[in-house]
N, C-alpha and C positions, 0 to 999 in steps of 0.2 A: 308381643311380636311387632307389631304397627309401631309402637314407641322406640324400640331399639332400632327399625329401619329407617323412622324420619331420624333420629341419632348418628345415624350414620351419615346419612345424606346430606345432614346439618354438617357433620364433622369436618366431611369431604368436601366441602364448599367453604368455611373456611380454613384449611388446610390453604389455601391457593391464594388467600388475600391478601399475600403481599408482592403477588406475582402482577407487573403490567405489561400488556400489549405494547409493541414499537421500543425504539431503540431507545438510548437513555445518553443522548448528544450530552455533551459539559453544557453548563448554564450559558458560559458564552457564546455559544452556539445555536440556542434554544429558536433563535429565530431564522435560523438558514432553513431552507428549503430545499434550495437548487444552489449548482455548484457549475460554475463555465471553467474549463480545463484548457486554457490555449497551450500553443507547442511549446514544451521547456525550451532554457537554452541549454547547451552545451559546451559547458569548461573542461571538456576533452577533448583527447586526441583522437576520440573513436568517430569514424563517420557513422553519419545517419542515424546514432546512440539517442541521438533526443524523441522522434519519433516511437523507437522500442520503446522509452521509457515514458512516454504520455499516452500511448495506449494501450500500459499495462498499467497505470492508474489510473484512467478511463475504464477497463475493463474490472478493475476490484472495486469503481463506485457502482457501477451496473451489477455486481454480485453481492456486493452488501443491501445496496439498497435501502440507504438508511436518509441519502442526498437523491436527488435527481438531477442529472446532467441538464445544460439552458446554456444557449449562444448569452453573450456576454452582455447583449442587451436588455436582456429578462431575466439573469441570476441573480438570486442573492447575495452569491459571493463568487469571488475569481479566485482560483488556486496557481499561483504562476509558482514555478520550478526551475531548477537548475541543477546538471548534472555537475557533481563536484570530484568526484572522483572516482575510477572505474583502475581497481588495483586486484593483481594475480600474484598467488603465491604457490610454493608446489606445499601438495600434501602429502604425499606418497612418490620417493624416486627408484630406481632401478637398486635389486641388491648386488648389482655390479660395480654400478656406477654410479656415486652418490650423486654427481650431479647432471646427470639423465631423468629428468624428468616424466613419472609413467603417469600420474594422477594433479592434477590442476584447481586452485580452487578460486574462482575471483567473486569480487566485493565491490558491490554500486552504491554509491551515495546520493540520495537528489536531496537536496538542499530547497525546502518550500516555504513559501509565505499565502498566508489564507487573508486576502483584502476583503470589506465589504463594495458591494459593487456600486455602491452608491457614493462613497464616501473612498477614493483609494487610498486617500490618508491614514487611513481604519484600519489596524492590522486586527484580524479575527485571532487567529494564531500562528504560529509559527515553527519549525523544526525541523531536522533531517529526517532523512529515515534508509537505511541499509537494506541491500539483499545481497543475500550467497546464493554460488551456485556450485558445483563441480564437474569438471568433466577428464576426459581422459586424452593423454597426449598421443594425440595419431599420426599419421603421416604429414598432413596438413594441421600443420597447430593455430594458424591462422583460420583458417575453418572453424575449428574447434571452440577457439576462443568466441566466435561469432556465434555458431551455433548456441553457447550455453548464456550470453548474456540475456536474452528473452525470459530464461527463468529465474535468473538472480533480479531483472526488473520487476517479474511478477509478484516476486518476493517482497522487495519494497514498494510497490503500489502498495500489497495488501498491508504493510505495518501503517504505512502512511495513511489510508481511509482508516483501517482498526483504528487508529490515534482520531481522526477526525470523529467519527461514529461512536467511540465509546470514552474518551479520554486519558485512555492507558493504551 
């Protein structure tokens, strides 16, 4: 009975050995710690679009948690951004009237580069990264439109850190 139970306990310990603690950053990355996020720019026509869009990938490095945020004097590395496109399309219109728009869906671009902050010549990495959102055409479509970009930035914050934090 004693033998079958250290057996198990052996088993069950390593069943788990190839499992590790903390995130699993790309090699290039291996030495980032902290990450300085200053304000994107913005290559739209949307006002105040940059803002949304630097503190919903400020807020998906604070959820991941794989970086720690650091004023630009003590980061590791600087993540600078740029809104590159911010495009709507309809997804669902009226069955009256094909083109009455009832359902909305737009699409954010930010366009990033990861420098080391020692070195800006240093490009850490580099890439876009997209978010959807949807929403529905109301009275105030302008509203609307506004209202739903915070979730399609959210969206692309969170691919954007995903890509930094795990490589994929």
């Amino acid at each position: 009975m004693r033998h079958a139970l250290l057996s198990l306990i052996a088993l069950a310990l390593v069943s788990c050995a190839g499992y590790q603690l903390g995130g699993s950053k790309p090699p290039s990355l291996a030495g980032v710690r902290t990450v300085a996020v200053p304000m994107f720019s913005n290559g739209t026509q949307e006002p105040r679009a940059e803002a949304l869009a630097t503190t919903a990938v400020t807020d998906a490095f604070v959820r991941d948690g794989t970086y720690r945020l650091a004023d630009r004097d003590t980061a590791d590395a600087v993540l600078e951004g740029k809104l590159a496109a911010i495009r709507y399309s309809t997804l669902r219109s009226s069955r009256l009237d094909s083109l009455l728009a009832e359902e909305l869906t737009n699409e954010v671009m930010i366009e990033w580069t990861l420098r080391d902050a020692k070195d800006p010549t240093k490009i850490l990495a580099t890439g876009f990264s997209l978010g959807h959102s949807s929403f529905f055409a109301d009275s105030n479509l302008q509203t609307a439109r506004r209202n739903a970009l915070p979730d399609a930035f959210g969206r692309a914050g969170t691919n954007l850190v995903t890509r930094l934090s795990s490589g994929y």
